[in-house]
C-alpha positions as CSV (number, residue, x, y, z in Angstrom):
1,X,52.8,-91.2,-41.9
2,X,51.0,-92.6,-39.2
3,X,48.1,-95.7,-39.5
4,X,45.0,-94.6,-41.6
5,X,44.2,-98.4,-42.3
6,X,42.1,-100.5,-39.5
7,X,38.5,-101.4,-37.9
8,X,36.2,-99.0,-38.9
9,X,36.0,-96.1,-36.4
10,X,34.5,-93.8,-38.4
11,X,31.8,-91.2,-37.5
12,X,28.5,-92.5,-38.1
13,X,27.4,-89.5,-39.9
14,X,30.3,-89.3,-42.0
15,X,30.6,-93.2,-43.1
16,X,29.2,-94.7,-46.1
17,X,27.8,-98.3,-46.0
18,X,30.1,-99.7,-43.4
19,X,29.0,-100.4,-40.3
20,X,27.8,-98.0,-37.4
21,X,25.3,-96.3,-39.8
22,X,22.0,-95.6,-38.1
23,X,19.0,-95.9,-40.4
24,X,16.6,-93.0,-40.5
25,X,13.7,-93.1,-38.8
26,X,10.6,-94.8,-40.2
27,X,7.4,-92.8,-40.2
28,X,4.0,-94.4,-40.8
29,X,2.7,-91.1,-41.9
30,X,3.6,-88.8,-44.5
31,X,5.5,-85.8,-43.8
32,X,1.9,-83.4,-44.6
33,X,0.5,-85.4,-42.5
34,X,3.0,-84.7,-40.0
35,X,4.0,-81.4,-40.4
36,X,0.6,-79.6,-38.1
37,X,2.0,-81.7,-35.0
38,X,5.8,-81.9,-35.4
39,X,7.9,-79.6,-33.0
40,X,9.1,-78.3,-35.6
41,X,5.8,-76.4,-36.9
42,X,5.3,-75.7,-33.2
43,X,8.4,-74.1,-32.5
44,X,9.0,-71.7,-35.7
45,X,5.9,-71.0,-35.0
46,X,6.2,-69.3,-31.9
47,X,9.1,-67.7,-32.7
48,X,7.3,-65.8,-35.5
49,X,4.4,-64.9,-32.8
50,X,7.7,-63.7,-30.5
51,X,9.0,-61.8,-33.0
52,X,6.1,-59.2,-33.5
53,X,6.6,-57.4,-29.6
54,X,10.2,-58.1,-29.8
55,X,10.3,-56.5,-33.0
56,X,8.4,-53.3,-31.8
57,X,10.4,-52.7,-28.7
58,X,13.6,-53.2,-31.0
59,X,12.4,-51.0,-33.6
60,X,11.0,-48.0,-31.1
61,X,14.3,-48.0,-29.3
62,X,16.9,-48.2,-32.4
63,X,14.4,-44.8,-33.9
64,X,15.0,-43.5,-30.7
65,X,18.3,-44.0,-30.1
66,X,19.0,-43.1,-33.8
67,X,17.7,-40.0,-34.3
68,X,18.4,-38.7,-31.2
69,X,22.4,-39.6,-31.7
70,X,22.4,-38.1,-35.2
71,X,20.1,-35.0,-33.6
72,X,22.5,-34.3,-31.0
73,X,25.3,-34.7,-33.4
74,X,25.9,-30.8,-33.5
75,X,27.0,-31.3,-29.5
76,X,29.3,-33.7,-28.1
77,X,26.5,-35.7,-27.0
78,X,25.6,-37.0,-30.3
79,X,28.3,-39.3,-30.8
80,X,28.2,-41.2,-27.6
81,X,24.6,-41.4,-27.8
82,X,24.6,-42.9,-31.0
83,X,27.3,-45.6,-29.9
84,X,25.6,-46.7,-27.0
85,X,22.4,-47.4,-29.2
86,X,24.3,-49.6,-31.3
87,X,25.8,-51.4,-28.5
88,X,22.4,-52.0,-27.2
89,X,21.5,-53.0,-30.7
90,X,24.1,-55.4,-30.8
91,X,22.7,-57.0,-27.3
92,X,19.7,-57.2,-28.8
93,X,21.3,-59.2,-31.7
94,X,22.7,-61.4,-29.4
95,X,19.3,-61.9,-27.5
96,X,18.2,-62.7,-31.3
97,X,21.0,-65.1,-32.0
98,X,20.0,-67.2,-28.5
99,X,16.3,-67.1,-29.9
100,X,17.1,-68.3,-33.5
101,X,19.3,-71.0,-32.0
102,X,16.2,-72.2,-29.2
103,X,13.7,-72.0,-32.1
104,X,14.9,-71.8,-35.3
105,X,17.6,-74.3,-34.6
106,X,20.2,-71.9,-36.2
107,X,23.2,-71.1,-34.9
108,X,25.2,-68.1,-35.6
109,X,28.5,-67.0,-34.4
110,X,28.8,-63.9,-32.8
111,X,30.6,-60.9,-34.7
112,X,33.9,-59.8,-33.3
113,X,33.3,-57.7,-30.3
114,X,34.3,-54.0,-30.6
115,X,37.2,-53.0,-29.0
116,X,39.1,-49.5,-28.8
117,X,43.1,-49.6,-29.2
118,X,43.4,-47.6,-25.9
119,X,40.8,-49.5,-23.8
120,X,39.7,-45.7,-23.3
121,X,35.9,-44.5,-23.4
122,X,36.6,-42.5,-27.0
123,X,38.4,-45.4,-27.8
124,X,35.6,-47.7,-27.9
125,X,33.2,-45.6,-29.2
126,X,35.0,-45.4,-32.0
127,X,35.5,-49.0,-32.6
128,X,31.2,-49.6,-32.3
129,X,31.4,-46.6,-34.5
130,X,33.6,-47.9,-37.2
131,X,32.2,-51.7,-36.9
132,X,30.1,-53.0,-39.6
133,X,28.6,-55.1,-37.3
134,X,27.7,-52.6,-35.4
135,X,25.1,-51.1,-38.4
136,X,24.6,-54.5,-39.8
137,X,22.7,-55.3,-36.2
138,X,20.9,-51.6,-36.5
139,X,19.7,-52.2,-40.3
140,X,18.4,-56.2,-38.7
141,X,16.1,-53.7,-36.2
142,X,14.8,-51.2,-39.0
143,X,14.0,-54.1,-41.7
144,X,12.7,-57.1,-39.0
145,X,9.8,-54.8,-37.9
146,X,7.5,-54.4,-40.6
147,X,8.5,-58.2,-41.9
148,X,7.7,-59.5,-38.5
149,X,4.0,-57.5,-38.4
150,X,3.7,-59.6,-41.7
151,X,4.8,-63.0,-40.8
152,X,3.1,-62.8,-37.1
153,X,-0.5,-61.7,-38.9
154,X,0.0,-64.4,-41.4
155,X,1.0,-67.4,-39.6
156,X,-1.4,-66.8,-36.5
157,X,-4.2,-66.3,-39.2
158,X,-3.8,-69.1,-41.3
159,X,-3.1,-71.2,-37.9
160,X,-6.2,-70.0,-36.2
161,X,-8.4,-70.4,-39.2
162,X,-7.4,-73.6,-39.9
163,X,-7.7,-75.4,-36.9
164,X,-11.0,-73.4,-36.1
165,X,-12.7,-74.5,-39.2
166,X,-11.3,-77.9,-38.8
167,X,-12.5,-78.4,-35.3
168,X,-16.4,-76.5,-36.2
169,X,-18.3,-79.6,-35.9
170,X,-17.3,-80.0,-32.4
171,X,-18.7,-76.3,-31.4
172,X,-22.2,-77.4,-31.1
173,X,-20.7,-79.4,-28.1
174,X,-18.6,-77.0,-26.4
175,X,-20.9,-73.9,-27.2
176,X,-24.5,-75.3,-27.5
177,X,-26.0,-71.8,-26.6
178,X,-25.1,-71.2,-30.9
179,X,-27.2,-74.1,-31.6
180,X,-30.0,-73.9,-32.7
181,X,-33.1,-76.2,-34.4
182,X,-31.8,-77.4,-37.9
183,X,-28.3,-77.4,-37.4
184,X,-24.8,-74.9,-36.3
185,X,-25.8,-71.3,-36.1
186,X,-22.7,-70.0,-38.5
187,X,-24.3,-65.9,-38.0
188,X,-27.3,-64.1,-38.3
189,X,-29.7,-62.4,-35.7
190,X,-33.1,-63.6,-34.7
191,X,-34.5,-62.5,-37.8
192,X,-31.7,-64.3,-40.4
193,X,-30.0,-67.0,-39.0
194,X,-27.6,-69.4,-41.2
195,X,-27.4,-72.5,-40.0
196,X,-25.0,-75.6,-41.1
197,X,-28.6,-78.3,-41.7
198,X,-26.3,-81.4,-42.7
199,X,-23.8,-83.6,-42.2
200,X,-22.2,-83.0,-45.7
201,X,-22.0,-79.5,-44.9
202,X,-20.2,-79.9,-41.7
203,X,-18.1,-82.5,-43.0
204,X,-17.2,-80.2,-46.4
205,X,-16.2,-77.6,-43.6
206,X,-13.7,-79.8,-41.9
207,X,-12.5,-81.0,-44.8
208,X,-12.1,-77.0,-46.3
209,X,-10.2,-76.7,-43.0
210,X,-7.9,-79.6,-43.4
211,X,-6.2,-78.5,-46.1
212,X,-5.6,-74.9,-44.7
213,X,-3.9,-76.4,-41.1
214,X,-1.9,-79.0,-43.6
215,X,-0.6,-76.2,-45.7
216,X,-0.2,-74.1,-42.4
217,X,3.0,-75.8,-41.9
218,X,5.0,-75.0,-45.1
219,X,3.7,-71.7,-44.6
220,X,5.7,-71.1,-41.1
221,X,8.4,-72.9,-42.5
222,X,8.5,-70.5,-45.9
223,X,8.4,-67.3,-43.1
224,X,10.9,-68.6,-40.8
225,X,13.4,-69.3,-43.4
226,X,13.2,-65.8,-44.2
227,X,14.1,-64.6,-40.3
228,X,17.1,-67.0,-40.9
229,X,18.1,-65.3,-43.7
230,X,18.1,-62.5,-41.7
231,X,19.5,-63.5,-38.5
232,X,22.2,-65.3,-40.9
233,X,23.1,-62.2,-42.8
234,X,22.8,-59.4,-40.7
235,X,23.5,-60.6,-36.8
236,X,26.5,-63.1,-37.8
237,X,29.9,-61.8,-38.6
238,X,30.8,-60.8,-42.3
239,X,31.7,-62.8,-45.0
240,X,35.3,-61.1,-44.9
241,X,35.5,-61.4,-41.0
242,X,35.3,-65.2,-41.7
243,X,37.0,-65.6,-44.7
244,X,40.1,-63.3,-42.7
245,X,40.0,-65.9,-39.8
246,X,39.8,-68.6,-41.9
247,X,42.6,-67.6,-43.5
248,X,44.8,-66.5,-40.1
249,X,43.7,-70.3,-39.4
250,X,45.1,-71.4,-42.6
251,X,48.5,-69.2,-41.8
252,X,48.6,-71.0,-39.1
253,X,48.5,-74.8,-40.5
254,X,51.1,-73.3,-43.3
255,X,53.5,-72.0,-40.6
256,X,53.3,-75.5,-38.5
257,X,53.7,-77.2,-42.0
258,X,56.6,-76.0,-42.2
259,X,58.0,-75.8,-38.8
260,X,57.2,-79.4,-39.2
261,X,59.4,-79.9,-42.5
262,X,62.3,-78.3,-41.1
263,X,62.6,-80.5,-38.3
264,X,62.0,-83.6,-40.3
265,X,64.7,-82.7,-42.6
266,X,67.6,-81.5,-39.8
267,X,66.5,-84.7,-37.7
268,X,67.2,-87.0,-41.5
269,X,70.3,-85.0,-41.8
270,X,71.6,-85.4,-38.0
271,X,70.6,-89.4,-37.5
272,X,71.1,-90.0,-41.5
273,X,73.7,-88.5,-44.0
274,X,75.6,-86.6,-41.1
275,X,76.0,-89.3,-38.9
276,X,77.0,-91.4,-41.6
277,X,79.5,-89.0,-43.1
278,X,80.8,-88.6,-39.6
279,X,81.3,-92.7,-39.3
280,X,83.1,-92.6,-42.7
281,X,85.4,-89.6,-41.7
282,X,86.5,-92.1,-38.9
283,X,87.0,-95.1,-40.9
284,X,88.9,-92.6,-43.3
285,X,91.3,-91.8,-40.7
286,X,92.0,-95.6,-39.5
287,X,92.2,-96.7,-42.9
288,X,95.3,-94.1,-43.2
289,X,97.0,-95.0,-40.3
290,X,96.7,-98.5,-41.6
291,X,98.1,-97.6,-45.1
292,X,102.0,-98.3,-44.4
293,X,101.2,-100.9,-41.4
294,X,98.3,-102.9,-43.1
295,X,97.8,-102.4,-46.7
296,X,95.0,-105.1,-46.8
297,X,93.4,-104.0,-44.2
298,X,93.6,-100.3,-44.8
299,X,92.5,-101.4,-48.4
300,X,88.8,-103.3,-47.2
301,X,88.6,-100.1,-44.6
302,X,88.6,-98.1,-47.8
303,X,86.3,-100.5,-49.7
304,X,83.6,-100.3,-46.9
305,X,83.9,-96.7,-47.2
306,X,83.4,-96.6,-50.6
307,X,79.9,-98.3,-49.9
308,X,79.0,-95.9,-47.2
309,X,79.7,-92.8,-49.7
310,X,77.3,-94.9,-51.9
311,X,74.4,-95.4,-49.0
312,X,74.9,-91.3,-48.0
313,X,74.8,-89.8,-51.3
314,X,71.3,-92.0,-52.3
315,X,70.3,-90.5,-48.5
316,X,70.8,-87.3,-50.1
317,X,69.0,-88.0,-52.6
318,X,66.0,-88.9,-51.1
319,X,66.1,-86.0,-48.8
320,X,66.6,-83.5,-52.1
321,X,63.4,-85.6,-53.4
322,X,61.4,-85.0,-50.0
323,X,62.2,-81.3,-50.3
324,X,61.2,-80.6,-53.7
325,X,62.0,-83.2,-56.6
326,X,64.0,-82.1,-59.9
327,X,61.9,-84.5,-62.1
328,X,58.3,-82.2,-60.7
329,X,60.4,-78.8,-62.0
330,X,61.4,-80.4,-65.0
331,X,58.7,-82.4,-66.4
332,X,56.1,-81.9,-64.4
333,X,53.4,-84.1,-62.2
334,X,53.1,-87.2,-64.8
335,X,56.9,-87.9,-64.7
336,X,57.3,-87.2,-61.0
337,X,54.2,-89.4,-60.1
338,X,55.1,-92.4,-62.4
339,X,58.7,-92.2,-60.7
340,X,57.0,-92.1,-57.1
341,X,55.0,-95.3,-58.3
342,X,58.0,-97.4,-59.5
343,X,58.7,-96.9,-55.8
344,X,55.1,-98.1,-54.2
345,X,55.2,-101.4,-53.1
346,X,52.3,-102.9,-54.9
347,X,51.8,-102.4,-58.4
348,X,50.1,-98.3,-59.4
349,X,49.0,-96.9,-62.5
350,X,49.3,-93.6,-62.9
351,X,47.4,-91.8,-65.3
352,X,47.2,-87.7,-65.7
353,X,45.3,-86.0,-68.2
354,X,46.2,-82.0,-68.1
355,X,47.0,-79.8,-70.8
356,X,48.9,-77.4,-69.3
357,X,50.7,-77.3,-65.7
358,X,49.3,-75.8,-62.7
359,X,50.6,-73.3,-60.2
360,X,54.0,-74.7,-58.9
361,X,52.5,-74.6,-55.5
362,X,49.6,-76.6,-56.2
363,X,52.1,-79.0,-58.4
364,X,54.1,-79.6,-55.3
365,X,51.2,-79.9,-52.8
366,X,49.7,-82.4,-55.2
367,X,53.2,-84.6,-55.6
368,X,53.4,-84.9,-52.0
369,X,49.9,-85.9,-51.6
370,X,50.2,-88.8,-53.7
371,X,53.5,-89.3,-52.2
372,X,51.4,-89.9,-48.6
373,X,48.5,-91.7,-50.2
374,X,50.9,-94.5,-51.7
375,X,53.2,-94.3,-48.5
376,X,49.9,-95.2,-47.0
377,X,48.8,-97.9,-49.3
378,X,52.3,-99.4,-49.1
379,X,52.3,-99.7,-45.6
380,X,48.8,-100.0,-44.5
381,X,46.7,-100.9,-47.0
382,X,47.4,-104.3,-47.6
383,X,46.1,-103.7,-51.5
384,X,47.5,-106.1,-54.5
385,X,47.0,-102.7,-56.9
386,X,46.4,-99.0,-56.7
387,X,45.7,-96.6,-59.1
388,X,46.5,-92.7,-59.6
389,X,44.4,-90.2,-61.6
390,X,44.7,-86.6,-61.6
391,X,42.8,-84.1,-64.0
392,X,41.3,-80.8,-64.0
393,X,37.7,-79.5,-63.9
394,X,36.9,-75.9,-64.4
395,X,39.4,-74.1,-62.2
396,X,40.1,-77.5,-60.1
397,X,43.0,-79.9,-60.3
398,X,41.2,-83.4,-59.0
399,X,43.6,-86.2,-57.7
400,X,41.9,-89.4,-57.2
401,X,44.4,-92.3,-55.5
402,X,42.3,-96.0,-55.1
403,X,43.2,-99.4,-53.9
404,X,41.6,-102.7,-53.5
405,X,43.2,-103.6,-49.8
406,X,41.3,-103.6,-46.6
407,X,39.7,-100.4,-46.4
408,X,38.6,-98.9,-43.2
409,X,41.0,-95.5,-43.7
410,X,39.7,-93.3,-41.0
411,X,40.3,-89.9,-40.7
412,X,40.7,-89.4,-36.5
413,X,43.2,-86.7,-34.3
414,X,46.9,-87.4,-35.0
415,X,46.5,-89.4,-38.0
416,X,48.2,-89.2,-41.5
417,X,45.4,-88.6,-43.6
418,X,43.8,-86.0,-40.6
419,X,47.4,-84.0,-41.2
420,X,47.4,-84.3,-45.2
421,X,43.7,-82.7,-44.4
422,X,44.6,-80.1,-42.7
423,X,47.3,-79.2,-45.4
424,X,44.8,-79.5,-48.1
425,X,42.3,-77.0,-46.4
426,X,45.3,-74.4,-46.1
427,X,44.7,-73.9,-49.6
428,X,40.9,-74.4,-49.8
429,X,41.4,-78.0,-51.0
430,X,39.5,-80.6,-50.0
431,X,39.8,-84.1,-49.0
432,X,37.4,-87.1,-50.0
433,X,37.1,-90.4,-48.1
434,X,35.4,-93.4,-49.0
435,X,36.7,-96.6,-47.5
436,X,34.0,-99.0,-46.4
437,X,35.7,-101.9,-44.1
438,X,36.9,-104.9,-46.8
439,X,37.6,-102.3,-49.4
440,X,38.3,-100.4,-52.0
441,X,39.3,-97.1,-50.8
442,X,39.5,-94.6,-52.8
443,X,40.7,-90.9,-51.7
444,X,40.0,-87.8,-53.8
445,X,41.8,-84.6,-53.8
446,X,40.9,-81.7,-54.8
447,X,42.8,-78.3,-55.2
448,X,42.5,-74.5,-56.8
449,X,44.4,-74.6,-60.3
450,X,45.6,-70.8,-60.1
451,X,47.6,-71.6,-63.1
């Protein structure tokens, strides 16, 4: 297992209160104060004021496009018409994607392109046909319309009438032709005018204003979190797309597991137990030539290969124990993980509280990852004591391993505890790190039941 112990490397974001953090950034004002100027507000806010056109040229061409396809339907026409409308639906989506991610600081993947099995013209229209993406980006044209006509007429008109009744004192400056004697013409014609006569009333008036362009703000924010919804749910690839290539990804960490495994254990056999079988076979022979010639002799060749027998079968064992231990089968993960920490270097208690036993799958992956964690705190760690606790929550098996060494585990390309991560996320566990520099660490594991 390679070094997870040393100076702290970790990724700022990620660590905890070892060094490298960077402190947030102070603000002298608070955030409602800071909301009508922050980029931000600025920036979801003209994306919702982008939205309304794009939205209308969207909507007019996926109608179009739409009912002409399903119109022409009773020719050949129809069907190619209606494909190329979604694949310009899906360009638009894309176009939508790029925008979200400029403005709205989301970004999206892209859905699987559709391809045909031929490469042929028919062939691909039946793949944008039969994609759910396809329709997914077509229902995204139908539905943004009339929500964009809403967002775009409230956000511009709470953003205009805010700032306009904030900034109405300053009108008798920039339009003195509405000015007239007493105060700030507000309407009228020359026979009823209105007229602002006091500073209370002007100040009243900003003040009314105020609160409208600090609510503004939340306001964008509460609309734009919609369009991500939608951008999110309806321009992005499905759930089940993702969950399939997370799990082809997952197939794929399984497979080099294993490829892995099977190496290690012909490389232990070939430079271990083999090679040591093969030495005694030799010393076997001599020791029979020597029988008549050099009793003695033959007799301490025999001894010493007595002790190698002894050395290859406990070899053996520990390869047997590597590959899946008998105590685990028998009695399950508190026996096998007190007998892996009579083995540990420093001193380990073990303590497991479950009722009933978990899948054998998750029972092995567990064993060996307390079999690396105390590897690791053997080795690396420099710790005096360690402790193991595993117990289940809901439909989770929770393994927490902790030490009082060094600290500093880090979690970077090529290292043990990056691998036992990768492992652990092949079967949707996850993997728990908190190891400030001068200790303790502890590392928490946690796994499906699917007992």
């Amino acid at each position: 297992m390679a070094t997870a112990y040393g100076p702290d490397t970790r990724d700022p974001q990620r660590s905890g209160s070892a060094g490298g953090d960077h402190p947030p950034a102070k603000h002298f004002l608070p955030a409602a104060l800071r909301a009508p100027l922050e980029a931000r507000t600025w920036r979801e806010l003209l994306y919702l004021v982008l939205s309304l056109p794009i939205s209308v040229v969207l909507f007019a061409f996926s109608i179009t496009m739409t009912t002409m396809g399903f119109g022409l339907l009773i020719t050949f026409l129809g069907i190619p018409v209606l494909a190329v409308g979604l694949a310009m639906c899906r360009g638009f989506g894309a176009m939508e994607r790029a925008r979200a991610r400029g403005l709205l600081e989301l970004d999206v993947p892209s859905p699987a392109p559709a391809r045909g099995k031929t490469g042929g013209l028919m062939s691909w229209v039946g793949a944008v046909l039969k994609s759910g993406a396809s329709w997914r980006h077509l229902l995204y044209s139908l539905l943004h319309f009339p929500w964009a006509i809403f967002a775009f007429v409230v956000a511009v008109t709470f953003w205009s009438v805010g700032w306009t009744v904030f900034t109405y004192p300053l009108w008798q400056w920039v339009f003195p032709a509405y000015t007239g004697v007493g105060g700030i013409q507000l309407y009228g014609d020359d026979h009823h005018q209105i007229y602002l006569d006091s500073p209370f009333e002007l100040a009243v008036t900003s003040a009314i204003g105020l609160v409208v362009v600090l609510i503004t703000p939340w306001i964008i924010r509460g609309l734009a979190s919609v369009d991500r919804l939608l951008v999110s749910g309806l321009l992005g690839p499905s759930r089940l797309a993702t969950r399939v290539t997370e799990l082809e990804s997952d197939r794929g960490v399984v497979v080099d597991t294993a490829a892995a495994d099977l190496r290690r254990i012909e490389r232990d056999l070939h430079d271990g137990a083999q090679a040591r079988l093969v030495a005694l076979a030799m010393d076997l022979g001599l020791a029979k030539e020597k029988l008549t010639a050099d009793p003695e002799a033959a007799a301490r060749m025999v001894d010493e290969a007595h002790g190698e027998v002894k050395v290859a079968l406990q070899e053996l064992r520990d390869l047997a124990r590597g590959i899946h231990p008998a105590v685990l089968t028998d009695r399950g993960l508190d026996a096998a993980l007190s007998a892996i920490a009579s083995r540990c270097t420093v001193p380990v208690k073990v303590e497991v509280d479950l009722s009933t036993r978990p899948a054998q799958a998750i029972e092995g992956i567990a064993y060996f990852t307390v079999s690396e964690l105390l590897q690791n705190v053997s080795k690396h760690s420099g710790a005096r004591s360690a402790s193991v606790d595993v117990w289940r929550a809901a439909d989770r098996l929770l393994i927490q391993v902790t030490d009082n060494g060094r600290g500093g585990a880090d979690v970077t390309s090529g290292s043990g505890l990056a691998g036992l991560t990768e492992r652990l996320d092949a079967v949707d566990g996850i993997l728990v790190i908190d190891s400030p520099v001068g200790g303790p660490t502890t590392i928490t594991a946690e796994l499906p039941w699917r007992g």
